[in-house]
C-alpha positions in Angstrom: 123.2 183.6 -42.6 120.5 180.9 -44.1 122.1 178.9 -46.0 120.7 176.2 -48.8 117.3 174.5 -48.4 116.5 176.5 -45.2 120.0 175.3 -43.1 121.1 177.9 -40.7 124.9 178.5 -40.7 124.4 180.1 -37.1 124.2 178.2 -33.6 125.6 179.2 -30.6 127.6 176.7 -28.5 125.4 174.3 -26.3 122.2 175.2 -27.6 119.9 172.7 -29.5 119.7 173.6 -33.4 116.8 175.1 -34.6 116.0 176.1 -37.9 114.0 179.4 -38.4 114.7 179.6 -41.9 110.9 177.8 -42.7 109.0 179.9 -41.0 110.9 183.6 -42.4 110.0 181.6 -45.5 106.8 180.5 -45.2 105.6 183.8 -43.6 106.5 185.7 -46.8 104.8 183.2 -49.3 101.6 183.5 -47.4 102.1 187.1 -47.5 102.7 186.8 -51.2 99.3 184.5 -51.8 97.6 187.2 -49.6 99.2 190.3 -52.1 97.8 188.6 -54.9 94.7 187.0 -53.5 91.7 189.0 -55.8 93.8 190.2 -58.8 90.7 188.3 -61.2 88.1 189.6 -58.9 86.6 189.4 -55.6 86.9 186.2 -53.8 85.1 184.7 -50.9 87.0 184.6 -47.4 87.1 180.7 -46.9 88.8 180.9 -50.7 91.9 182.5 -49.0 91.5 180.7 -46.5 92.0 177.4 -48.4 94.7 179.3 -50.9 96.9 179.7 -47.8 96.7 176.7 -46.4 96.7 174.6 -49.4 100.1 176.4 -50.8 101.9 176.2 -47.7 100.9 172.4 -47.1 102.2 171.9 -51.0 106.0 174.0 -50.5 106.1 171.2 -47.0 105.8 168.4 -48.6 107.7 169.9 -51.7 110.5 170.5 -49.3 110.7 167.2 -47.5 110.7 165.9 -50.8 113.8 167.3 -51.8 115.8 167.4 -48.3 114.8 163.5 -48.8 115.4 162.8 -52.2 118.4 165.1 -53.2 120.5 165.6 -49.4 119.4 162.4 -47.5 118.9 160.0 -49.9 122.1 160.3 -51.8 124.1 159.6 -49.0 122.0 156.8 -46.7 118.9 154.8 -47.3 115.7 156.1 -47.2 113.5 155.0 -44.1 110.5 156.4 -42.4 111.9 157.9 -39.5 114.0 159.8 -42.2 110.7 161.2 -43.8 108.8 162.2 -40.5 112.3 164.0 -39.3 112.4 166.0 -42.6 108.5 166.7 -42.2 108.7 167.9 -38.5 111.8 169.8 -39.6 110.2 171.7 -42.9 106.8 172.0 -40.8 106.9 175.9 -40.0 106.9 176.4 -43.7 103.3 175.4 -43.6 102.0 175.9 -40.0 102.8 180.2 -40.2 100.0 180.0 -42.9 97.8 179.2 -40.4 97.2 182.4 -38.4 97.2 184.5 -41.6 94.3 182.3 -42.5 93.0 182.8 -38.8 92.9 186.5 -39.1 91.2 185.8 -42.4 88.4 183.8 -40.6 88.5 186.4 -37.6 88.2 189.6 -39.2 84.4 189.2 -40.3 83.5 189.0 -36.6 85.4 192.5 -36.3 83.3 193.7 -39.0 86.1 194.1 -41.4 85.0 193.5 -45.2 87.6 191.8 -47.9 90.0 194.6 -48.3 90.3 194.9 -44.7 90.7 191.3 -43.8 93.4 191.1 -46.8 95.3 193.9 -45.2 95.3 192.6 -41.4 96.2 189.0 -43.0 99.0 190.3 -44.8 100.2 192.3 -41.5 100.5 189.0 -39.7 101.9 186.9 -41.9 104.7 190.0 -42.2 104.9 190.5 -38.6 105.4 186.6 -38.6 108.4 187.4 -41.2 109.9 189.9 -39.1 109.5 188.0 -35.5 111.2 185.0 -36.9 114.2 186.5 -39.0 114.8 188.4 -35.9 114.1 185.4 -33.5 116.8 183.3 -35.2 119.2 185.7 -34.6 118.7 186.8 -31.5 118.9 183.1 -30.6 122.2 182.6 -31.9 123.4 185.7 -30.0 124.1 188.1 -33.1 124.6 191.8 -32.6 122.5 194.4 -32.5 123.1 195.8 -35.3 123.0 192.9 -37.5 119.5 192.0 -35.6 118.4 195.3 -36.8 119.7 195.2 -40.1 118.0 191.6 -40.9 114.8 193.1 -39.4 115.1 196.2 -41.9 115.6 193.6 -44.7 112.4 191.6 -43.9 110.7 194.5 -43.9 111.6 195.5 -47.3 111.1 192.5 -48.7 107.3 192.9 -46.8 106.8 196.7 -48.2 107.7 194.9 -51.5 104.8 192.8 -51.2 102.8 195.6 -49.4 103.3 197.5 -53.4 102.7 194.5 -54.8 99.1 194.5 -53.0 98.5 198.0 -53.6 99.6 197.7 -57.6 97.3 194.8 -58.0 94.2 196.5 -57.1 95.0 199.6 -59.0 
């Protein structure tokens, strides 16, 4: 399915490539800063905030790093326009932590207090998950089934974190 350093194995015929594999990625490492976000104590909102963004900015650029370095470099010079391709490619990794950290900002306005701004953060950044794991399928024209079954995974490996969350503050 998703092969090394977020490559996707599928395409269908005539359609442009496009690589989910960032975004099912970097939806699940918000939701894991968002599981963990408190475990030494209470924390102010623009904290997460900044924990969000901040970590998904630093797995980008972490990324473009080594799709520069260790695929692209070995095998051509490096150049600029290399760079900005490998940062617009490995950009959803960082931009889905951005309405996790919206929901954060969001939920005091909806008169939700930390534990319930952690929980509806960590729902979108897992319904984030979900929608692109099953996007990329469903755009390569997979079956139903396996659709189903990749959605059923993602949501596993959410309810994982979901534990996680419910551990930590227990």
């Amino acid at each position: 399915m998703l092969g090394p350093m977020g490559q996707s194995g599928f395409q269908r015929a005539g359609t442009p490539a496009r690589d989910y594999s960032g975004a099912v990625y970097g939806s699940l490492l918000a939701a894991s800063v968002i599981a963990t976000a408190g475990t030494l104590g209470a924390f102010p909102r623009l904290q997460l905030v900044v924990m969000l963004i901040t970590t998904g900015l630093v797995f980008w650029v972490t990324h473009v790093y080594v799709r520069v370095v260790g695929d692209r470099l070995a095998h051509q010079a490096l150049s600029w326009e290399m760079v900005r391709h490998e940062a617009h490619r490995e950009w959803p990794i960082a931009g889905v932590s951005i309405p996790p950290a919206i929901a954060v900002l969001v939920c005091p306005s909806l008169g939700l207090g930390p534990e319930g701004t952690g929980w509806v953060a960590l729902c979108v950044a897992l319904a984030q998950q979900i929608g692109w794991a099953t996007a990329a399928l469903v755009r390569v024209g997979a079956t139903r089934r396996l659709i189903a079954l990749t959605g059923l995974v993602n949501l596993l490996m959410g309810l994982a974190l979901v534990g996680a969350k419910v551990l930590v503050k227990h």
